[in-house]
N, C-alpha and C positions, 0 to 999 in steps of 0.2 A: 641381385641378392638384396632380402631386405634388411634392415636392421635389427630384425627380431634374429634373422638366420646369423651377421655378425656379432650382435651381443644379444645372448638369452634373458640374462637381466632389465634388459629395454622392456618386457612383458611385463615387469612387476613394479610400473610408474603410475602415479595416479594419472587417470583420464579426466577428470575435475579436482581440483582441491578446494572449491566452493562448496562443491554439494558433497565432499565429503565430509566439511566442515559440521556441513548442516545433519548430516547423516548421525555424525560425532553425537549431537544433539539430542537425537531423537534414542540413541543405543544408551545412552546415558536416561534418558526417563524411562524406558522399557528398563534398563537393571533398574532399575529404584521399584517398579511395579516389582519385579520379580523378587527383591531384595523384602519390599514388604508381603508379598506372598510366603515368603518364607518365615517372617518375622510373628504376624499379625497371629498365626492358631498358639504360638508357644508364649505369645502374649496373653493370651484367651486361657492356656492350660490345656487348647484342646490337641496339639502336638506336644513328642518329646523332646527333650533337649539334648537327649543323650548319647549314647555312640560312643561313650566315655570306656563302658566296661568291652565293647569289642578293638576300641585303639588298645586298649592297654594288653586283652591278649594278644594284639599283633604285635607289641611293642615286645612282650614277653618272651614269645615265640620268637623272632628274630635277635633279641639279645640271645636268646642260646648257642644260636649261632657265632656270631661277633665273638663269644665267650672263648669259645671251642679254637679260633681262629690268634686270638689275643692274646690268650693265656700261654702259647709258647710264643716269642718274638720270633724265632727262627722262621718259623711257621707264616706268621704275620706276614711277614718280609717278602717271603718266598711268595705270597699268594697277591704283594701290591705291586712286586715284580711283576710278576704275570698280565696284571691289567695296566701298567704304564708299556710296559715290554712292546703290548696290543696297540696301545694308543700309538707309538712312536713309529711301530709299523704303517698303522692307518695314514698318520703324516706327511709320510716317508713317500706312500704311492701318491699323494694325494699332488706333492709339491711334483713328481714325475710327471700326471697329467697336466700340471700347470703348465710345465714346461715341453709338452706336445711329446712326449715317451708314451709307449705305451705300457699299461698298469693294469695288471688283474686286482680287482678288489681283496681285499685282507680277508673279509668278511662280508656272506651276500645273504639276503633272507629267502628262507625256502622259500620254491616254487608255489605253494599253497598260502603264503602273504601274502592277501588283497594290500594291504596298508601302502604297499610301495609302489604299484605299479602304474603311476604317470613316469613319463619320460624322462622327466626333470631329477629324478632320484638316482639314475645311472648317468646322464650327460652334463648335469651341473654340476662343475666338481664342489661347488660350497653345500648344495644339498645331500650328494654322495656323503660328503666327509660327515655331515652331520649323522646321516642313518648309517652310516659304518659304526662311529664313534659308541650311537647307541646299541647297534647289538650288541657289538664289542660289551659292554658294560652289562647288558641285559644277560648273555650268555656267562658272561664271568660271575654275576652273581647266583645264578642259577647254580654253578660250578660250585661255588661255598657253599651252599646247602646240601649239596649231594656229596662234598667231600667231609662233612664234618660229621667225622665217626662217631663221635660221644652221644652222638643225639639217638633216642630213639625212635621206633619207626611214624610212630603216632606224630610225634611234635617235628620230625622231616618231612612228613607229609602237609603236615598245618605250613611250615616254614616254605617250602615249596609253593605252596596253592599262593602263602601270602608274596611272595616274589616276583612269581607271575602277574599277579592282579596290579599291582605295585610298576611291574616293568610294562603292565599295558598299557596303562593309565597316563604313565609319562614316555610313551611313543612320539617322535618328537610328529608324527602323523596327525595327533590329535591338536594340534596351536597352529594360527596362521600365520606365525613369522619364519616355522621349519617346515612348513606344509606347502611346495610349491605348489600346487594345485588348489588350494586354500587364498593362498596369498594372491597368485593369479586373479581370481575371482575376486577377491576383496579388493583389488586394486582395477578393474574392470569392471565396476559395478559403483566403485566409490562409496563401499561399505554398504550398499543399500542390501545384503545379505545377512551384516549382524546386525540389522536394522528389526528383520523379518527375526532372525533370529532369535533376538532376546524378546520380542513378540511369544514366539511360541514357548520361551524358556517359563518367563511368566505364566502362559498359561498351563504348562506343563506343573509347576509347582503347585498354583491354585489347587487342580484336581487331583493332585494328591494331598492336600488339606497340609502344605508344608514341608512335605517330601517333595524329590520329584520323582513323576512318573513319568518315565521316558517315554514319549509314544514312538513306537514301530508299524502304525500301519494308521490311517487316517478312519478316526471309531464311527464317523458319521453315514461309513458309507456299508457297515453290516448294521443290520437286527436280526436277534434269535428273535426264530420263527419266524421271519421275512425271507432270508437270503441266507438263513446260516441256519441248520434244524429243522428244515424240512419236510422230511421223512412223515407222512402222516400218521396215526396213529393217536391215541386217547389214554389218559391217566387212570390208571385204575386201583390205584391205591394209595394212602398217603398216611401220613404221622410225623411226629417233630422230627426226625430223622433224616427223613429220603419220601419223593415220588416215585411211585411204579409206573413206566410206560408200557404199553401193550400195541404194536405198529400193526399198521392194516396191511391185512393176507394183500398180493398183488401175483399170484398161484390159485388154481384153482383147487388142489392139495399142499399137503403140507408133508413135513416130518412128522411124523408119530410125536416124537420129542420134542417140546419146546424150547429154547435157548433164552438161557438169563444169561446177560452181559451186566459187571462188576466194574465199571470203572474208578479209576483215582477219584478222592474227593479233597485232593490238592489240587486240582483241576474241575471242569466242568466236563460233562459226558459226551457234552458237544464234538471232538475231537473226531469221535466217530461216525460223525454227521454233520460236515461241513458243506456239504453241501449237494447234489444228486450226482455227479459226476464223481466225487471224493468220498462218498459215504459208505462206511463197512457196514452199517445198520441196512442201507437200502438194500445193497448188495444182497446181504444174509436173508433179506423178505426174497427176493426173489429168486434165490436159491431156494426157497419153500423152509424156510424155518418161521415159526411165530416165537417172533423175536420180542421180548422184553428187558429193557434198559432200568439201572436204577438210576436216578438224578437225584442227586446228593444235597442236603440243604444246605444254602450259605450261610454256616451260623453265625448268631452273635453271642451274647451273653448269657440268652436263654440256654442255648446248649453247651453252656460252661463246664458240665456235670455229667455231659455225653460221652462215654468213652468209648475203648475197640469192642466192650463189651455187646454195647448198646448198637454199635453198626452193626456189628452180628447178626444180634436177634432180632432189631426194628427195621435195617436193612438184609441181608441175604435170607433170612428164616423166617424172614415174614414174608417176602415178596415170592418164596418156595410156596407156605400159604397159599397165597392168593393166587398164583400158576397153578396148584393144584384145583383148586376150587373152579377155576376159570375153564381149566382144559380137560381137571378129568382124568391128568397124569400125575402119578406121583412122583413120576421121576423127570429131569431136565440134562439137558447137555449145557457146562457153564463154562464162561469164559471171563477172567478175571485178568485187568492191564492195568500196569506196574502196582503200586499200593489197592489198590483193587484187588492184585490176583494174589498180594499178601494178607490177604483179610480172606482172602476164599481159600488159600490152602490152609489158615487156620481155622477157619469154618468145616473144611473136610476133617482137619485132625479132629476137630472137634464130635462131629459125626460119627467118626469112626468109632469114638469113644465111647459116646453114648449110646453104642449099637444104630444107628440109623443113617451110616453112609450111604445106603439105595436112595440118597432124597435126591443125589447127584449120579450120573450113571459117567459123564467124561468131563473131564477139566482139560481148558486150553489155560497157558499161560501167557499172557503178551508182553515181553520185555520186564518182569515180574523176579525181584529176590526174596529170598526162603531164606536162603544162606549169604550173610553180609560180611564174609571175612574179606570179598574183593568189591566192596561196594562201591568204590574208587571215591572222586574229590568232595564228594557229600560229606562222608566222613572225618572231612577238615572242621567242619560243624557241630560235631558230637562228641562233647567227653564230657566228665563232671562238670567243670567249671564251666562250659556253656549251657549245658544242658540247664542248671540251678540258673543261670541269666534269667534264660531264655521262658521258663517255668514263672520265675519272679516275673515279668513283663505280662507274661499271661496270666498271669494270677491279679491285676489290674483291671482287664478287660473281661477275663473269660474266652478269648479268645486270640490265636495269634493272625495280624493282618493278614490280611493274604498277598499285599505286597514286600513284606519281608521273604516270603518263600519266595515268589516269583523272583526277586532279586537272587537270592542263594544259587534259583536254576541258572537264570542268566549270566551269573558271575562263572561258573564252568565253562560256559565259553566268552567272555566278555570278550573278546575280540570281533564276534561276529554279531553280539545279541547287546552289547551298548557303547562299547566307542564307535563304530560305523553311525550308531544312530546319536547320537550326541554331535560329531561330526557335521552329518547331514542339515540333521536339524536345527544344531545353535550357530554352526557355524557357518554351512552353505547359505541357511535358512529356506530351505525345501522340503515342503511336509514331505513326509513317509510316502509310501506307494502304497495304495491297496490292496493288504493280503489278507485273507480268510483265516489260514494258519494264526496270523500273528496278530491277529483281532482275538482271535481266542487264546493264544498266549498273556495277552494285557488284560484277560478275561477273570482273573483271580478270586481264587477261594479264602476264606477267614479257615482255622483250624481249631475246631474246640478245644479248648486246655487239659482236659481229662485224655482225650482220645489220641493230640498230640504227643505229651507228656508220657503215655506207654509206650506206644510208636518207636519215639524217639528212644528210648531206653531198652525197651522188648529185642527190638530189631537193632540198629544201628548203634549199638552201644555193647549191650551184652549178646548179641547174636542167641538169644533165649529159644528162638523158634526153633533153628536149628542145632541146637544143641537139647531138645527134648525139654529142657523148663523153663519153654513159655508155662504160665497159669490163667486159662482161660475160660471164666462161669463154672470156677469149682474144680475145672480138669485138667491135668498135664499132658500137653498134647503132644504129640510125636508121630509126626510126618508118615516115619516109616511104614502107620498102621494106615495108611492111603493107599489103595491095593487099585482102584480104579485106573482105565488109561486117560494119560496124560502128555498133551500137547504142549512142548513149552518153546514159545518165540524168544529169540536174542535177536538186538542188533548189530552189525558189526561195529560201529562208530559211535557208540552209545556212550553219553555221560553221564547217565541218572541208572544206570542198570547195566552196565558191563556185561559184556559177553561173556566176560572168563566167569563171570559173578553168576548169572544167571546159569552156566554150565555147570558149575558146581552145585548148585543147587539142586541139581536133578538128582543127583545120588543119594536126597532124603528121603524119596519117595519111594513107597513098594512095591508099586505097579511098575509098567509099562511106561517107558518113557519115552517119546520121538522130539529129539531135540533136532531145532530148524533155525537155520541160524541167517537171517535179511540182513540184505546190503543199507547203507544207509544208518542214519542214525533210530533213537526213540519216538520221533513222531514221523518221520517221514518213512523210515524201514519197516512202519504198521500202517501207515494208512499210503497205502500202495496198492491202488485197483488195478485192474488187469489192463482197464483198456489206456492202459497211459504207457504199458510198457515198459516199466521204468526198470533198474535195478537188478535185483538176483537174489536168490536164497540157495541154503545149502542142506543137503540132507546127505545124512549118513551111518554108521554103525551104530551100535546101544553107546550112552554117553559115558565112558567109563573114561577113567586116568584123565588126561590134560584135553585142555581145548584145542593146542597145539597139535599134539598125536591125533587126537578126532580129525582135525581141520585134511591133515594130508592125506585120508581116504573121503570124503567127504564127494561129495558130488555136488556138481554148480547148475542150475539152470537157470535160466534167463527169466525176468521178468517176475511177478506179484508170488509170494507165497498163498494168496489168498485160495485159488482154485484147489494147491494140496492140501490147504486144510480141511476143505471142503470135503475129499474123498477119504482124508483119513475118516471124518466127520461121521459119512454116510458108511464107510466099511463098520462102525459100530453099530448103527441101528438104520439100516433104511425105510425101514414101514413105513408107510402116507395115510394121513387119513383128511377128509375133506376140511377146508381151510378154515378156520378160526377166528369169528370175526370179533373185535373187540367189544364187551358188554354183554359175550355168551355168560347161560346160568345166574341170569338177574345179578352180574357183577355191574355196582354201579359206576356210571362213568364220571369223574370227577372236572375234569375240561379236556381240552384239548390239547395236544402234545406240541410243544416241548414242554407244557407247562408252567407253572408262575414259577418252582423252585429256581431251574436254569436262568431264569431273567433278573434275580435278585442281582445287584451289583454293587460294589463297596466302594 
């Protein structure tokens, strides 16, 4: 037997204390680089200082709480019982395994907690007791915010998101004095981990000019248009707005109908063409659709003044334009994903309005809300008082970073999308692995202030869309008057677009609705090719009453929604006419796809 088997703490001695002296050394000049990476732009003016008015709504938001809790003693009392009550239990088992009893845990973390599962968090009773102690505290606090009735739904929603983020944050997972697996390593290395570490922390801050920007996947190993974007194909249109792509036939017919694809331009378009294996754009070529993509500018300042207006007309109504002109058709099959397919089903209301809905013959939806009553933890971001921040900040620039939003999405799941990678990286000190996804996740868009600023208010605030007064280029649009059929994708595991959210939404529309509801979350429950197998979708009755009553007649099958949307696709118009090469009808070709817009970077 060796010594590690009779004492588990014999693992966690240093192997040198020379060189971890020196190590000592070297972690302390790396913080000081990264100390002045952080320093140096907010000495220059060219970083904020601020963060001041988002502490203070969290501080606000959580004194509601306290409030609620404080102001009866009785109450008080009763709820610090409860979390000593825990603690003494925790104790209690803890002193039983000391002394060789056996001891169920008080408190275990679900089976779906990565953060705990080295061995040392169930068989060391010192790190047990630690990760007991903290759920114990994590779950009790959570319990005050859901028990404190005075609150309303809005600010238990903000108070909840801020708890969570707050209880992940100080996981005792994330420090390497409670992180046997952490500590392991840094005493088996003699620190030459936070060595590497504050290496990369440094350069992490750097390239975000003073923020940091987490990197989750090693940037040097994609380029758009190398390894990521593909898809060949030629530009055929442009303006301060957006690129029009036009991909090369690889059929020798085609669909009668051409396909315009809408995507987010909180994102880059790429998502759908990551790569030949992963790409829904290739896919849809070789299905016989001539396929055209919009690629959305990454604005600055210039397009401070750009609103939903202007994506409208200089993005969808133009690019309808110049498909007609190109093919000859006046009509298209469109597919609009998440904030994409909310700017195309405003663009339909709008349509319909002005008599000229034939410009679109079907709408697919991808993971896409109309109706934002169940927008879910997004909506911890929007009420006046941020809204008016957030507008002030962009009213500075003209523009909102686009690593502020990428941070917002990440924070939905911050357990999986930045304590893992902070971890990893400051702590282990082991770049990222190379992922394609999550290269284009760190890919981030700027938001122009106009086009923001309704967004945010139209949609996610006042629910205007669906409630019939949106006001959009002079007209009040309403859903209902969209009489076309309509495909709309949900995911089940979705934080940017809910399920329940996106199934609600269907009941705005006049037409025809097949809702289809993928396994998986917002990026992975959409870009799911066939040959990978992955997953599941559900299909079932017209979408009426609850997602729940839908779900239990619903039908499961195995693997990519992609191929049924394909047939609903073709059950609306299968015509063929011979394939469409790009530059038909003296349309001139501007370069070559993916284009200069997609490669802009902030």
């Amino acid at each position: 037997m060796t010594g590690e088997d009779t004492n588990p703490m014999l693992q966690y001695i240093l192997n040198n204390p020379e060189e971890f002296a020196k190590n000592l050394s070297e972690i302390a000049e790396n913080g000081g680089k990264a100390l002045a990476a952080y320093l140096e732009p907010r000495e220059k003016g060219e970083a904020a200082t601020g963060g001041t008015e988002e502490l203070n709504a969290v501080v606000k938001t959580l004194a509601e709480v306290g409030n609620y809790w404080m102001k009866d003693p009785s109450r008080a009392i009763e709820a610090q019982t409860k979390l000593w009550s825990g603690y003494m239990n925790i104790w209690n088992s803890t002193l039983k395994r000391m002394a060789g009893e056996d001891s169920e845990p008080i408190v275990a973390p679900s089976n779906a907690d990565k953060r705990f599962k080295d061995s040392q968090w169930d068989d060391n009773n010192f790190f047990d007791f630690i990760k007991q102690m903290y759920l114990q505290t994590s779950n009790w606090a959570e319990e005050l915010v859901e028990g404190a009735e005075d609150l309303d739904d809005h600010t238990r929603h903000k108070a909840g998101f801020y708890v969570k983020q707050i209880s992940n944050a100080m996981s005792p997972s994330n420090f390497i004095l409670t992180n046997p697996e952490l500590l392991r390593e840094t005493m088996s290395s003699n620190g030459s981990n936070l060595v590497k570490g504050m290496k990369l922390l440094a350069e992490d801050i750097k390239a975000g000019h003073g923020d940091l920007r987490i990197r989750q996947t090693d940037p040097d190993k994609f380029e758009v248009g190398v390894n990521v974007a593909v898809t060949p194909g030629k530009i055929v249109e442009q303006n301060d707005v957006c690129q029009l792509i036009q991909y090369t036939p690889t059929t020798d017919t085609v669909l009668k109908r051409p396909l315009l694809i809408v995507p987010p331009w909180i994102n880059k378009y790429y998502i759908l063409d990551l790569n030949q294996e992963k790409s829904f754009i290739r896919w849809a070529v070789d299905q016989g659709h001539t396929v055209f993509v919009i690629s959305w500018i990454n604005p600055d300042e210039k397009q401070a003044q750009k609103s939903f207006e202007h994506y409208m007309r200089d993005g969808i109504l133009n690019s309808l334009e110049r498909i007609r002109k190109t093919t000859q058709q006046s009509t298209v099959n469109a597919i609009g994903y998440c904030v994409g397919g909310t700017l195309l089903a405003a663009t339909l209301a709008y349509l319909a309005r002005i008599g000229e809905e034939d410009r679109i013959s079907s709408a697919t939806f991808l993971t896409t809300q109309v109706d934002f009553t169940h927008a879910g933890d997004l909506k911890v971001f929007v009420d006046e008082e941020q809204i008016e921040i957030l507008e002030h900040r962009m009213g500075q620039k003209g523009y909102l970073d686009g690593s502020k939003m990428a941070t917002a999405f990440n924070m939905l799941r911050s357990n999986d999308l930045i304590w893992p990678y902070v971890v990893n990286n400051y702590l282990r000190g082991k770049d990222p692995f190379p992922f394609d996804l999550l290269y284009w996740n760190a890919d981030s868009t700027r938001m122009p202030a106009a086009n923001h600023s309704y967004y945010l208010r139209n949609c996610y605030h006042k629910n205007a869309l669906a409630e019939g007064e949106m006001e959009l280029a002079g007209e009040k649009l309403d859903l209902s008057e969209i009489q076309i059929p309509v495909y709309n994708l949900a995911t089940k595991e979705d934080h940017i677009a809910p399920a329940k959210s996106v199934f609600k939404g269907c009941g705005c529309f006049g037409g025809p609705v097949e809702y289809v509801l993928s396994g998986s979350g917002h990026i992975a429950g959409v870009v799911n090719p066939p040959s990978k197998e992955k997953y599941q979708y559900w299909t079932g009755n017209k979408p009426e009453g609850s997602l729940d009553d839908w779900m239990q007649n619903a039908s499961e099958t195995a693997g990519s929604w992609w191929p049924h949307w394909q047939k609903w696709i073709t059950s609306q118009d299968d015509n063929r006419v011979k394939a469409r090469k790009p530059g038909a009808r003296r349309t001139k070709i501007l370069e070559d796809a993916p284009g200069s817009y997609v490669k802009v970077r902030i």
